[in-house]
N, C-alpha and C positions, 0 to 999 in steps of 0.2 A: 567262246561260248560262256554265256553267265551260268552260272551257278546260283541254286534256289538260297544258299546261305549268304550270298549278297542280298538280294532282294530284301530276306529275312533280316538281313541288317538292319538293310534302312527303313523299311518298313516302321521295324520296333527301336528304333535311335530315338525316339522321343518319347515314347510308353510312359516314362520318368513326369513328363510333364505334361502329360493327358490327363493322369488321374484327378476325380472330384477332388474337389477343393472342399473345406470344413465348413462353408456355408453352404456349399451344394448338397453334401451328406445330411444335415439339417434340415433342408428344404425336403429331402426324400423320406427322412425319417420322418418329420411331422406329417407329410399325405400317405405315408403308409399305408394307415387304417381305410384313407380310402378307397387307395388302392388291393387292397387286399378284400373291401366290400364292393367292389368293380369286378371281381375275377371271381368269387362268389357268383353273382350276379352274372357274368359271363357263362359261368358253367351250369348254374341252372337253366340260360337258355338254350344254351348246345344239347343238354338232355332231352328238351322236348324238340329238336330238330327231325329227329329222326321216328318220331311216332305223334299219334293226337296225344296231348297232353291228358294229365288223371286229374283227378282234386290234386292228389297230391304233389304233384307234378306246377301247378297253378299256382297252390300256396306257395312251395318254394320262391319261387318268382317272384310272388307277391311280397314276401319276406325279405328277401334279398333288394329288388326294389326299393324298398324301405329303408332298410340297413343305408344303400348308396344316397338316399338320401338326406337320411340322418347322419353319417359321414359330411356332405358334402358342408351341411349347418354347422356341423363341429366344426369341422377347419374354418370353416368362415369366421365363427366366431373368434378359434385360436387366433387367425391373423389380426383379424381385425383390437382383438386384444393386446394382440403385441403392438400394436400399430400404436396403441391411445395406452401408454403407460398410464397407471396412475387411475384409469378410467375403472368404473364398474368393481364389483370383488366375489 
């Protein structure tokens, strides 16, 4: 009979060299902002799931909307920035 702390062994015997790597944390830290105006943007639409929407109800969406796409331009530019040293200031 196995025992669940074998499994659990091996399971997590590499845990050590799963973790993100220092360009990957990078990569999550700069879309951040996106993501955090994606999940905004998420949750304004889940509110109006469950009833007709209000005005106020609308704006949020419409705000948040906005937000994910005003994120989506920022990052573009960040990379694209970082892409072209030396370009633009």
């Amino acid at each position: 009979m196995d025992h669940i702390v074998t499994v659990q062994d091996a399971v997590t015997a590499f845990a050590d060299f799963m973790e993100p790597t220092v360009a990957e944390l990078n990569a999550i830290e700069l879309e951040s902002p996106l993501i955090l105006a994606e999940v905004d943007l998420l949750d304004a639409q889940i509110i109006t799931l469950d009833r007709l929407p209000n005005e106020v109800d609308t704006r949020r969406v419409r705000r948040a909307r906005n937000r994910v796409l005003s994120e989506r331009r920022a990052l573009a530019n960040r990379i694209a920035g970082a892409a072209l040293p030396g370009v633009g200031a």
